[in-house]
N, C-alpha and C positions, 0 to 999 in steps of 0.2 A: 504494500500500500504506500503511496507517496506522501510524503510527509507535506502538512501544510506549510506553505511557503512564508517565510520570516519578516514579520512587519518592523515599520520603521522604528527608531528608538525615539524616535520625536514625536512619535504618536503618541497621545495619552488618553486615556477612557474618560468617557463623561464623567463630570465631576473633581475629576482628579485635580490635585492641588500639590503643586511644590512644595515640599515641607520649609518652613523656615529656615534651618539649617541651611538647607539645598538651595533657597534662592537666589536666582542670578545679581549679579552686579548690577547695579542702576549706573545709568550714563553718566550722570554726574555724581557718584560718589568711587571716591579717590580707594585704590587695591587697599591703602592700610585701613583705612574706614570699615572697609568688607570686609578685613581679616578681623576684625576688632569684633566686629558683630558677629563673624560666625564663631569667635574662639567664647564668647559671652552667650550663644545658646548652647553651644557643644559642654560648654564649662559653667554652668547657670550660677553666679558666687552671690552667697547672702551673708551680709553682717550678724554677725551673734554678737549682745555684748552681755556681761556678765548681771545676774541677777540682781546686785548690790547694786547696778546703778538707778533701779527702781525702787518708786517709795507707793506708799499704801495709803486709803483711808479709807474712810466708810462712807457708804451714802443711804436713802430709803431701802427698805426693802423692795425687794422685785420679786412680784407674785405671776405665774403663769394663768393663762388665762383661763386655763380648764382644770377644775376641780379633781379630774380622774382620769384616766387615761380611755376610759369610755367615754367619756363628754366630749372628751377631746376629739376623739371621730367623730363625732358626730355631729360637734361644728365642721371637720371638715367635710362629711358628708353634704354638708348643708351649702358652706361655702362653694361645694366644688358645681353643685349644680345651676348656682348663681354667674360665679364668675372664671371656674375650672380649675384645673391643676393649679394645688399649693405652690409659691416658689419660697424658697426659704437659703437663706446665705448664711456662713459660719466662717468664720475669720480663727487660719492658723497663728496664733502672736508666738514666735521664738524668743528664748534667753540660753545664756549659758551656765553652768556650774561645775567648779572644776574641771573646766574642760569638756565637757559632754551637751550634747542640746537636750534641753527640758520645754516641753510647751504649756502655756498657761491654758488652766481648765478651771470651769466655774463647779465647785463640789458641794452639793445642797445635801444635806446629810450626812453617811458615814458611804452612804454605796451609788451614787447619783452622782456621773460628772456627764459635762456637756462643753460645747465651746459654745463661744461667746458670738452670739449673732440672732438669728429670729427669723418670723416671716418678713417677705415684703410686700409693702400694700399695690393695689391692682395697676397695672403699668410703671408700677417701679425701676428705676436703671438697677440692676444690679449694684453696680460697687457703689454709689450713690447709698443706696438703700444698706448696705454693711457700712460704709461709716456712720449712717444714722442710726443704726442698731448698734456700733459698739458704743458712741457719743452715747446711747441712752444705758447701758449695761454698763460701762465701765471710764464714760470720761467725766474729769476733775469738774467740781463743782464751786472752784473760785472763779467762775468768771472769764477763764483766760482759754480760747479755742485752743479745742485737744484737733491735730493734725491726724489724720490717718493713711498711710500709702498702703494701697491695695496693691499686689505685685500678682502673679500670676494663680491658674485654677490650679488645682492639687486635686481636684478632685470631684467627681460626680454619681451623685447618689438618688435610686428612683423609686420611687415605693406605687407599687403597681395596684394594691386595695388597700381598704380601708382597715388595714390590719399592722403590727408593729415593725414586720422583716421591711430591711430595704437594701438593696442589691445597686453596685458600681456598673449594672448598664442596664437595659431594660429586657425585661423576662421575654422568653416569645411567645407569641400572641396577644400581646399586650399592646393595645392601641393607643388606650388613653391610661396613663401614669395619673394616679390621682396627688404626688407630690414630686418636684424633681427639687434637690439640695445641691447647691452649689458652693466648696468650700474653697476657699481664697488664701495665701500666704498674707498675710500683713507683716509689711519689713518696718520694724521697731526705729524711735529713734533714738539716740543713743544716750539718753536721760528719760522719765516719766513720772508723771505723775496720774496713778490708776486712783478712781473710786471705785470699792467693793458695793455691790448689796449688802446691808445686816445677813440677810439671812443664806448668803452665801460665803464661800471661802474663795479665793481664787490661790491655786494649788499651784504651780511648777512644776509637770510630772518627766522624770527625763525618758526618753523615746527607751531606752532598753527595758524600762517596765512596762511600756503599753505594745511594745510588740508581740504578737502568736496571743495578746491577752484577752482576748474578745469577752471575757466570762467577767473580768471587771470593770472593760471598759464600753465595752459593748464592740461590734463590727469596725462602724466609720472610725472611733479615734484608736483603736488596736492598728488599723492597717496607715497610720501618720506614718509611720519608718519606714514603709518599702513607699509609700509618695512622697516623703521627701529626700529618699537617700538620690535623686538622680541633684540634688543640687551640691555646692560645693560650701561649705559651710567656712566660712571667714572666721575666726575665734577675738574678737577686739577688746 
């Protein structure tokens, strides 16, 4: 049987997209420009700085809005036939300690953590809507605007019913995802000043306790160390 004849290498399939990386040279940007840009996603580098150079206080407490975790479906049941699939953004914040990256988690209890972020409301911009969900969760309350740099996704997460599991891409046969969770790196700056909830702790957990640990931490923040190990962590 003759084998089918070998198409061009310039040809690409509908859809297809040059990966960042891979992208050609712009006419006017200069070879070192282009090398800097692809050594900077090949080599993705994030500043860590140490723990100590954040300070703490307190603010109101921050109550969820659903009493049980049944109610809680069942506003979104309610919502979703209103205005559809939840969108919801969670912000990674890094420190360091001794050397090793730890990420800040909101810990309500003794067994409850979560990261820091929320829904957003209907036509929200994404990073838009996570720095107004961490300004409300966790920025200073003298008065002086908390800055937030949203830096790249880490990560997407879909929950296909009205039920607790939620899966990193969407199940098959799954048409309509009743929540999709979009979690974002925020690059720290190199001083802060966090306010807590009362009736939250904010914890610094370092990545070698929440990996393989899905049983304490649940799924999304157990699987933080294999999304962010492709970056390049800066130690300052």
């Amino acid at each position: 049987m003759a084998s089918a004849p070998m198409k061009s290498n310039n040809m690409q399939a509908p859809g297809f997209k040059v990966p960042r990386s891979a992208a050609p040279r712009q006419p006017n940007q200069s070879p070192q420009a282009f090398a800097n840009q692809s050594r900077a996603t090949i080599n993705r580098p994030i500043n860590l700085y140490p723990l100590t150079n954040y300070t703490f206080n307190t603010r109101e407490p921050l109550f969820e809005k659903d009493p049980s975790v049944p109610s809680r479906f069942q506003r979104m049941r309610d919502e979703f036939e209103k205005i559809g699939m939840r969108r919801t953004v969670e912000g990674v914040l890094l420190v360091h300690k001794h050397g090793l990256p730890h990420v800040f988690l909101l810990q309500l209890g003794t067994t409850f953590f979560k990261l820091p972020g929320g829904e957003l409301n209907p036509g929200e911009d994404e990073v838009e809507g996570l720095k107004r969900l961490l300004t409300e969760t966790l920025g200073r309350q003298d008065g002086v605007k908390q800055d937030w740099t949203v830096e790249d996704t880490i990560g997407n997460w879909w929950r296909p019913n009205f039920e607790p599991p939620q899966y990193p891409y969407i199940p098959p046969h799954i048409t309509k995802p009743k929540e999709h969770k979009r979690l974002f790196l925020v690059q720290l700056a190199e001083k802060a000043l966090f306010a807590v909830p009362k009736n939250y702790k904010l914890v610094a957990a370092p990545l070698f306790e929440l990996y393989d640990n899905a049983q304490g931490y649940g799924p999304i923040i157990s699987s933080l160390p294999q999304a962010l190990s492709r970056f390049n962590f800066i130690y300052i």
